[in-house]
C-alpha positions in Angstrom: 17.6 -2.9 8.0 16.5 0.7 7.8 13.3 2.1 8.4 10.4 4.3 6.4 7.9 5.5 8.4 4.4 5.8 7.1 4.5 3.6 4.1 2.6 0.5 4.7 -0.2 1.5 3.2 2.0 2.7 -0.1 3.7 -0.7 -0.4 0.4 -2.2 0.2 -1.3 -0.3 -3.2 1.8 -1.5 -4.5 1.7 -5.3 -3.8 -2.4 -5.2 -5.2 -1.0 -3.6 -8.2 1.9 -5.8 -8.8 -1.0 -8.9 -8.3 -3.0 -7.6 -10.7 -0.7 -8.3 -13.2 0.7 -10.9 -12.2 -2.7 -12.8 -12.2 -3.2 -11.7 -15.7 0.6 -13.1 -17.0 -0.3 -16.3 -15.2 -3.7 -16.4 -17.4 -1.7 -16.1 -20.3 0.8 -18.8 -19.3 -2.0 -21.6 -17.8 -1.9 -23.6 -20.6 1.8 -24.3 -19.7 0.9 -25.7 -16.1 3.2 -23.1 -15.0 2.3 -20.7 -12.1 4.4 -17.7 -10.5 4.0 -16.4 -7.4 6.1 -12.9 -7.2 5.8 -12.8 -3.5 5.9 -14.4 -0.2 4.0 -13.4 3.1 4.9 -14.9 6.5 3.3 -13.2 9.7 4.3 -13.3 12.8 2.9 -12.7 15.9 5.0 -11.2 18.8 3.0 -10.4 21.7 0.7 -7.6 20.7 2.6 -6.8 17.7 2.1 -8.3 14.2 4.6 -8.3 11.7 4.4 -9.3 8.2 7.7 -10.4 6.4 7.2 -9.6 2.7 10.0 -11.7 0.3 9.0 -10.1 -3.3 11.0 -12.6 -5.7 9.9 -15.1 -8.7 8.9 -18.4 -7.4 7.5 -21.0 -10.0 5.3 -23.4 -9.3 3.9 -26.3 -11.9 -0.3 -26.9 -11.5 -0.5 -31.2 -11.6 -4.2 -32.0 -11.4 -4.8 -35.5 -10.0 -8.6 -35.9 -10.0 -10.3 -33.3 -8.5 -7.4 -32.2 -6.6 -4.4 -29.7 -7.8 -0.9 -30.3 -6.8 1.2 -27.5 -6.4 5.2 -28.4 -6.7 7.8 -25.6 -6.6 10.1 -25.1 -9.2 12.3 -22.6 -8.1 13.1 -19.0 -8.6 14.2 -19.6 -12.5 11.7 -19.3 -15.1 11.4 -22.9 -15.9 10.8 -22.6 -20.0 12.6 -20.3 -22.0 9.6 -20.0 -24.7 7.4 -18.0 -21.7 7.0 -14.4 -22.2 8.8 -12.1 -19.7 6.9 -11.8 -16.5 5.9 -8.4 -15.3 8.8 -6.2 -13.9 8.8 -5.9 -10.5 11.3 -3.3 -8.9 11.5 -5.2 -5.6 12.3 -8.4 -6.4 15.1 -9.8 -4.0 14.2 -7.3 -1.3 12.7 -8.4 2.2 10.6 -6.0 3.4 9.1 -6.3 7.2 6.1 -4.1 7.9 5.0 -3.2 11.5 2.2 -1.0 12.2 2.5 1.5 9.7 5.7 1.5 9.4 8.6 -0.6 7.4 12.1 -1.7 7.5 13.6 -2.9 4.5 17.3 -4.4 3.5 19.8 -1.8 2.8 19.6 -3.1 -0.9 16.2 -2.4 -1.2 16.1 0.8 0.4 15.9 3.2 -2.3 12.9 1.2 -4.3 11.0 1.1 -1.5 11.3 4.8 -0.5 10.5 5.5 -4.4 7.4 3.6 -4.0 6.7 5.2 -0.6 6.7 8.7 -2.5 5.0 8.2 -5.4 1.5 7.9 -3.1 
């Protein structure tokens, strides 16, 4: 993994814009019972360090309600109909990214999205 100093806070305005649209596609698509989630947080806590794992990806969920209660079953990375519209892109998609501090280390993969995003703030 390499590392980009400084750009927490860039991927961070990042993430909330990515959401953004994401919670409007999955408005669009609720009548389907489909949901997608573009990203996964885990946190860790390692003595007096935090770090937050960021997995950017598509994962699908189908909403069942059962009474008052929602069930939420994964479906997998796929989109699970072909009739829904694209989702949003995202340019990080398959990239882990692990932030610490202010600071971030992401895949070699990854590395020149995430430097593009760190410069463009």
């Amino acid at each position: 993994m390499k590392l980009i100093r400084n750009c927490a806070e860039a991927l961070r305005k990042y993430h909330e814009n990515l959401r953004r649209k994401i919670y409007e596609y999955n408005d669009r698509i609720r009548s389907t019972g489909y949901y997608l989630k573009p990203i996964h947080i885990v946190k860790k806590h390692l003595g007096s360090d935090t770090r937050t794992y960021y997995y950017f990806g598509r994962y699908w969920y189908k909403l069942i309600k059962t009474g008052s209660r929602i069930k939420w079953i994964y479906i997998g990375k796929e989109k699970p109909d072909p009739k829904l519209p694209e989702p949003p892109i995202n340019i990080l998609e398959q990239c882990r990214v692990v932030v610490v501090g202010r600071d971030v280390y992401v895949d070699d993969t990854c590395y020149d999205a995430v430097l593009e995003i760190c410069r463009s703030t």
